[in-house]
C-alpha positions in Angstrom: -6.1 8.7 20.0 -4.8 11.8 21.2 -2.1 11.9 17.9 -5.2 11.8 16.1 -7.6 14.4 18.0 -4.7 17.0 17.9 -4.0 16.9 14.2 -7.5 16.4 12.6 -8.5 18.1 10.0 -12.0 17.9 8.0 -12.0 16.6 4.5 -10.0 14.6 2.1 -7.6 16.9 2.1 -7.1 16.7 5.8 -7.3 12.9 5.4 -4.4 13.2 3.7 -2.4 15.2 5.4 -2.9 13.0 8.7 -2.2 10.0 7.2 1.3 11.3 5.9 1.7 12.9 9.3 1.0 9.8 10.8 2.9 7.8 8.5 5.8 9.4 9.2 5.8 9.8 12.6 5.9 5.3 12.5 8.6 5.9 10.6 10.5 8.3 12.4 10.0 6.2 16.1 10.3 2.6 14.5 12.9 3.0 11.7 15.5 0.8 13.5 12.6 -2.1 14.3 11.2 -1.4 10.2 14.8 -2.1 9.2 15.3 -5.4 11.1 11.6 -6.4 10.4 12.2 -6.3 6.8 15.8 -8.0 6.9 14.0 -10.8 8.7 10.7 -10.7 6.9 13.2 -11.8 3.8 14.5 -14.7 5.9 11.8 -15.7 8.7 8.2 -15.2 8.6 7.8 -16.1 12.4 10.7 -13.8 13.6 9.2 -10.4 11.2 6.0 -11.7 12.7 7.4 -11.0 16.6 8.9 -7.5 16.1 6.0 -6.2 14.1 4.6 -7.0 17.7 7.1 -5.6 19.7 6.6 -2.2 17.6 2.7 -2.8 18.8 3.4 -2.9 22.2 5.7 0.4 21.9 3.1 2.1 20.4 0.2 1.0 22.2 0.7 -0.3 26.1 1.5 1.5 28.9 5.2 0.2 29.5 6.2 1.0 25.4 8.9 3.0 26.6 10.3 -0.4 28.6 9.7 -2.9 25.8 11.6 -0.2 23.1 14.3 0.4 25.6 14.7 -4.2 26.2 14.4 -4.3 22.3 16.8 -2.0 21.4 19.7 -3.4 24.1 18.7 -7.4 22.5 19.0 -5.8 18.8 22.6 -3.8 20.2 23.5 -7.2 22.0 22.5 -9.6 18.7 24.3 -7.1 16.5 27.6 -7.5 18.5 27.3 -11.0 19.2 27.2 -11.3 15.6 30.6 -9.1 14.7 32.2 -10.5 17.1 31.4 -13.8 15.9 32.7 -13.7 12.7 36.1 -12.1 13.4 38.9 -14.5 12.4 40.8 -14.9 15.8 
């Protein structure tokens, strides 16, 4: 709520320009989660379904800084593991 009390601004136009402030603020914290959540949304429902709640509980509980730093050493770990998997030796 405090992103919202700080850049309020009255009218449609103000509307506006907090919803693209806003919008681009997701963007610029969550781009890496956005990515993979589309890639899977292609493939898995269930999985696209889990990170958009692991972006929820970044933005919105108390210990988001823990669950984005845990998510983004799985999606480093997952990303290796799968290099490494497909090397030919």
């Amino acid at each position: 709520m405090s992103f919202f009390a700080g850049h309020w601004r009255e009218g449609r136009g103000g509307a506006l320009a907090l919803g693209a402030h806003h919008g681009l603020y997701c963007v610029g914290c969550c781009w890496g989660l956005m990515t993979i959540q589309l890639s899977l949304g292609v493939m898995s429902l269930p999985l696209m379904v889990a990170v958009a709640i692991v972006i929820l509980l970044e933005k919105v509980w108390r210990l988001g800084l823990v669950v984005a730093n845990a998510s983004g050493a799985v999606a480093i770990a997952a990303g290796a593991y799968l290099m490494l998997k497909n090397l030919p030796f």
